[in-house]
N, C-alpha and C positions, 0 to 999 in steps of 0.2 A: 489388714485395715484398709489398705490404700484398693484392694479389689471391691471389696463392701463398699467402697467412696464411690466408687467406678460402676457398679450394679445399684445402684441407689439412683446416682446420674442416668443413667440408661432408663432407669424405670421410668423416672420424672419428666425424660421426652419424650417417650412412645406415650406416655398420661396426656402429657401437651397437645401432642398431634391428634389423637382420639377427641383430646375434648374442642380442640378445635375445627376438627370433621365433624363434629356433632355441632357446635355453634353454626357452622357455615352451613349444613345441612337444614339446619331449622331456621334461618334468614332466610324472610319472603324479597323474591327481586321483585322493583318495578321499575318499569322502564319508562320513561316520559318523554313525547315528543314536543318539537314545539313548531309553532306555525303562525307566522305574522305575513301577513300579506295578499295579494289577490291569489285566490284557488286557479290553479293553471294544471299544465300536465304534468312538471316537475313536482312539483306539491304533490300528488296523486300517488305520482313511482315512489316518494318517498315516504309516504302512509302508508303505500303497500309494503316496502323495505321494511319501514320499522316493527308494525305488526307481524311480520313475516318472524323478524327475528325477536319477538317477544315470544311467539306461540315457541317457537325451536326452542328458548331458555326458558320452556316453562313458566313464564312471569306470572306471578300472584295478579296483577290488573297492569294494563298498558295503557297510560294519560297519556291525550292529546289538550297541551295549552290552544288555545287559538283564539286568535286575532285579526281578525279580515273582513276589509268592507264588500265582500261576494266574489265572485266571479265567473268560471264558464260554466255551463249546463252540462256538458261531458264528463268533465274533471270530477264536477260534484256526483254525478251519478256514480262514479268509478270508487268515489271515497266513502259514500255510502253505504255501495254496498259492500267493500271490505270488510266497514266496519260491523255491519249484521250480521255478517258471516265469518266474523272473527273467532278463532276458537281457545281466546282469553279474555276477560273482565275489561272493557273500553270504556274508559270514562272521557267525554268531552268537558275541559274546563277552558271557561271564559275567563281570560285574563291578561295582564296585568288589570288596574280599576284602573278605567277608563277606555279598556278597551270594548270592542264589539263584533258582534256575529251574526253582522247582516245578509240578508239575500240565501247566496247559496250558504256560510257561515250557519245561519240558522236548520237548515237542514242536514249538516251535518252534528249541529248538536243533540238536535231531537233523534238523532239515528243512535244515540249512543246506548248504551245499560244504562250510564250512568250520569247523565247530565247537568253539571254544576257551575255556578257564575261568581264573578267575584264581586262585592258589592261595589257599584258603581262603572257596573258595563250594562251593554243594552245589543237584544237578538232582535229578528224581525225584519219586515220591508225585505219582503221574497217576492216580491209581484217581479215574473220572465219580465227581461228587457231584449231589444233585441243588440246582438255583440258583432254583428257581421256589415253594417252600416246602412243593410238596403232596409225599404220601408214594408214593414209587414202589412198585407191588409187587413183591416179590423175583424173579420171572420178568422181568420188565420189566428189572428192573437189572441179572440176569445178562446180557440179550440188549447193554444200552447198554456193558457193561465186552467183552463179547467183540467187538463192534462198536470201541472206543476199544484195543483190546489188537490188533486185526489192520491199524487203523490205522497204531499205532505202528509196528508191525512191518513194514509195506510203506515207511515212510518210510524204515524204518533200513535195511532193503535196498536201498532206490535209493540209497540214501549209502554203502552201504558199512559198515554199522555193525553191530556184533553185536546183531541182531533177539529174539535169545532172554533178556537182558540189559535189551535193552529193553522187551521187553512185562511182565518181571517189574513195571516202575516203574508199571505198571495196572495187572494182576492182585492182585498185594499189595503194591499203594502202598512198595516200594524206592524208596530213596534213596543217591546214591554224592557221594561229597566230588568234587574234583578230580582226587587220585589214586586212586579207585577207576573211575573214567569214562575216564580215561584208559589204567588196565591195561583196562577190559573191551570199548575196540575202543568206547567209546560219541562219545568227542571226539577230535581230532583234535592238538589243542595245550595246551599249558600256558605261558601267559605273562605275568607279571607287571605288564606295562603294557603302552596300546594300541603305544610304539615297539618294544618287545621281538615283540609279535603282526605287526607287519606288518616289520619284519626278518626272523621265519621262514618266513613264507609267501612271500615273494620264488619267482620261476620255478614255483612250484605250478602242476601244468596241469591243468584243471578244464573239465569237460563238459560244458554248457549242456542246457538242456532243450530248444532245436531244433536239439541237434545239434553245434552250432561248439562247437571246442577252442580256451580261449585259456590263453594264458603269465601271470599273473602277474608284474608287474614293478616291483617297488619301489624301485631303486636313486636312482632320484629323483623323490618325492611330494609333493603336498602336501595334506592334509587340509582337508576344509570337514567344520565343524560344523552338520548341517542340524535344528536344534530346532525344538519343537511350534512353532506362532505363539500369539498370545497367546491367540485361542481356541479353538484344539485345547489348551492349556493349562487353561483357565478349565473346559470339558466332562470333561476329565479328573478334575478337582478333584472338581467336585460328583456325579461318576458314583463315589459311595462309598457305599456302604451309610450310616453316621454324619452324612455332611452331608446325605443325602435325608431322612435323617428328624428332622434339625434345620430345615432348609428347611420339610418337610408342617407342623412343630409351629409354626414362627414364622408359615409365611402365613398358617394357621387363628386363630392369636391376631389376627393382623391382622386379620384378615375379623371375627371375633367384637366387638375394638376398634372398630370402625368401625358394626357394627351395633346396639352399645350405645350410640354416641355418634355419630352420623348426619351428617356435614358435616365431620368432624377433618381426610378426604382421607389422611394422610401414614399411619396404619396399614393402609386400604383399600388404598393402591398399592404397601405394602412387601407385603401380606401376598399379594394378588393376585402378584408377580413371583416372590413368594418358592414361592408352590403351582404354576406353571410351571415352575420349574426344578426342583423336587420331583418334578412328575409325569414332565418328561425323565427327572430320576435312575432313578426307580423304574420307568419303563419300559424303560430300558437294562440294569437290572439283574435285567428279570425277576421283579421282587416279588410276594410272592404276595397274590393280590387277596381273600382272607378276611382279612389283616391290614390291606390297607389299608380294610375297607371297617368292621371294628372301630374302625379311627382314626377315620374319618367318623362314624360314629357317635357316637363319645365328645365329638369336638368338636359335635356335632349337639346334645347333651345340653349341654352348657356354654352351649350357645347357649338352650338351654333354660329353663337356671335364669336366665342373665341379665334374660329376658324375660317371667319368670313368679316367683311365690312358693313355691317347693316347699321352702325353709327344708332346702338341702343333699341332696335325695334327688337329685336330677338330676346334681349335682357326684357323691357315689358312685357312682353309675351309671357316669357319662362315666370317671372313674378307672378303673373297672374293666376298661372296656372300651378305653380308650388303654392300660394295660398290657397285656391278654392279645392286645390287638393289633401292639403295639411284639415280643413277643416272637414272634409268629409272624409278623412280616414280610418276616425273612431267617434262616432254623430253623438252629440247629447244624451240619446236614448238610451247608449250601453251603460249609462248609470257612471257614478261622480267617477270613478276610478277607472271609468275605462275612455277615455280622453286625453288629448292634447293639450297641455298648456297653453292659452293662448296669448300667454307671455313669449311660451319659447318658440310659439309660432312667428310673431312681431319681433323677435332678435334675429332669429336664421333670415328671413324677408328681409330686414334692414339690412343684416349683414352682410346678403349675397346681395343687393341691392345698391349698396355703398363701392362693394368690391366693382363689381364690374360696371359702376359708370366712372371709375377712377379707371380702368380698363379699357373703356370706349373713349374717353377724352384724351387719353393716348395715341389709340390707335388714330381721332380725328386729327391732333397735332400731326401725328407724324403726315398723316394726306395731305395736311395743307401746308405743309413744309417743303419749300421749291426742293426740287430734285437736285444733288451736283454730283456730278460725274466729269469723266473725262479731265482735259484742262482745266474744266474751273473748279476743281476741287482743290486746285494748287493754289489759289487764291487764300494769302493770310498764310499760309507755311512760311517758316523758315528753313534761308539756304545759308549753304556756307562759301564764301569766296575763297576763290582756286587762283585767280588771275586780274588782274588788270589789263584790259586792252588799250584802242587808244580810245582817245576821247572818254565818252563816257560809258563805252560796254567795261562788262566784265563776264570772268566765266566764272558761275557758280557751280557746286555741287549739293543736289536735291534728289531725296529719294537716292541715293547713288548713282544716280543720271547727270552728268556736265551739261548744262545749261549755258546760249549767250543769253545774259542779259542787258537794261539797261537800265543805269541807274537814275534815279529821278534827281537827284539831288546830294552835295555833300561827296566825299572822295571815302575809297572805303581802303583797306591792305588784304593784301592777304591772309584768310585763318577767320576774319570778321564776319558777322551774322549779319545779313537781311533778311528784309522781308518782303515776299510778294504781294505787288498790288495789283496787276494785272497781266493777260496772258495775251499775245497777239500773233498767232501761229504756231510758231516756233520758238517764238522769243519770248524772253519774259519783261517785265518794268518792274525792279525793286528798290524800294527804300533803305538804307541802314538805321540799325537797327537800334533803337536808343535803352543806354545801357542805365541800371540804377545804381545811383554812387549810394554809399554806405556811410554815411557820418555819423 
């Protein structure tokens, strides 16, 4: 009986494991990325990473959330065409509502198979800006806009999308909500949440770029969350316009701390890590090098006044030249997002501004402060009596030096404190020293 119990039990977990090799077998993965922020390089390597490892785990379709008011011209070419050339189902979904997929955002939605919004977001306004600070000439810029308009256009013909519609969103920077992209043949879907987007897309058969037709099959999924790691995280962060140039501002104070006070170590190696990850930002963003090389200077000049007596002309200077370089280091033209606060341009300015003329009214005290040395630096010290002579000397001990001196007034003992009022060669004239009674 008790073997029967035990081959029955046996039977019913090798049943288990079978039927659950076959559950897990017939689960469709999808893998979903997600993407809030300006398109940079970091963004790019990790749309490459994620589709990399969707196509390796076979995923049934690889959704990209996304949310971003644009960004660079390279990045987006790069995320493009991964995703055209991806050899899984890519569905671009605009989301959370409220978000949007402007500039380069919009072209990488139109690049997708599958392109879908969530009600209450808005694509569009792809008209090139320029991201490097210098001035394009107008020939120039017509040729980058007819160049970025015949792009768009060929993307949205291989998808299927109304082309003519689409290039208006570069030409003259259009913009369509969710139901105006959806009447004009620009997206594909309108869904509410990511469950409602992959219930419609279910059986969708979709064309690969080498070729294979595959089915769409979501009746049973399960979702992986594939997020940045912690430092495609951390790159994305400081790849802002705002934190590069609180990054340049803080290392340079460091650097300057360090070289006014030579041994401190702890502002040297903040400010050192902090102008590295500065110089990443600002080279990933393309910044333009007449602004940063005014910031250099300006701090160049702070270092200046530290180092020398210029009683504040060095501190104007450096001001002037850290603001007209704060503002041309990412120009109005690179679009809302690729800019400097010009908040936190008017704080760092005031603040290095405050600092160092509280630093220059120092250093002018200390210039206009008589010099004492020698003897009359012993003027106002306290000595202490060793001796009585006659009359009125006595010998002090000051500095551990015996002193004669002479008393001006009043009888002193020995052991009692005065005080010096005046020095005349070798001698001293001191007072005694008046004591405070305690009542």
């Amino acid at each position: 009986m008790a073997r029967a119990f035990r081959l029955a039990l046996l039977i019913g977990l090798v049943a288990g494991v079978l039927v659950s090799a076959k559950v897990s077998a017939n689960t469709q993965s999808i893998e979903v990325l997600e993407v809030e922020g300006a398109i940079v390089p970091v963004v790019a390597d990790y749309i490459d990473r994620g589709i990399g490892e969707a196509e390796d785990k076979n995923a049934t379709v690889c959704i990209i959330e996304l949310n971003t008011p644009g960004g660079l011209l390279d990045s987006t070419g790069e995320i493009v065409e991964r995703i055209m050339n991806a050899e899984v189902p890519i569905v671009v979904y605009v989301a959370p509502m409220g978000a949007w997929a402007a500039s380069a955002g919009t072209f990488i939605t139109l690049s997708a198979h599958i392109a879908v919004m969530t009600p209450g977001t808005t694509i569009g306004a792809a008209h090139p800006v320029s991201g490097g600070g210098e001035e394009i000439p107008e020939e120039q810029m017509k040729k980058i806009t007819e160049f970025s308009a015949k792009w768009m256009k060929t993307i949205a013909q291989e998808r299927g999308r109304n082309f003519e519609e689409a290039e208006l969103a570069v030409t003259e920077s259009k913009s369509f909500t969710d139901v105006d992209a959806l009447d004009c043949n620009l997206i594909d879907l309108r869904a509410n949440n990511l469950k409602s987007l992959i219930s419609q897309i279910n059986g969708w058969e979709i064309t690969l770029a080498n070729g294979m037709e595959v089915s769409i099959d979501t009746t049973n999924y399960e979702t992986t969350r594939n997020v940045m790691t912690i430092i495609e995280r951390f790159l994305h962060a400081i790849s802002d316009p705002n934190i590069a140039y609180i990054l340049l501002s803080v290392g340079t104070i460091g650097i300057i701390a360090e070289i006014y006070s030579p041994g401190t170590l702890f502002p040297g190696i903040l400010g050192a890590i902090s102008l590295l990850m500065a110089f990443y930002s600002l080279g990933v963003l393309n910044a333009y090098w007449g602004g940063i090389l005014l910031i250099v200077l300006a701090f160049g000049l702070f270092i200046g006044e530290t180092l020398t007596a210029t009683f504040g002309l060095f501190t104007a200077g450096g001001v002037t030249a850290l603001v007209l370089g704060s503002l041309l280091l990412f120009p109005k033209g690179g679009g809302a997002w690729f800019q400097v606060d010009p908040w936190l341009i008017a704080v760092v300015a005031i603040g290095i501004t405050a600092f160092f003329a509280f630093a220059v009214s120092k250093i002018i005290g200390a210039h206009r402060r008589q010099a004492k040395t020698g003897r009359e630096d012993l003027i106002g010290k306290t000595a202490k009596v060793q001796a009585a002579l006659e009359s009125e000397e006595v010998v002090v001990l000051l500095r551990g030096e015996r002193w004669t001196a002479v008393l001006e007034k009043g009888r002193v003992k020995p052991g009692e404190e005065v005080i010096v009022t005046k020095v005349d060669g070798l001698k001293l004239y001191v007072t005694k020293k008046n004591k405070e009674v305690n009542k």
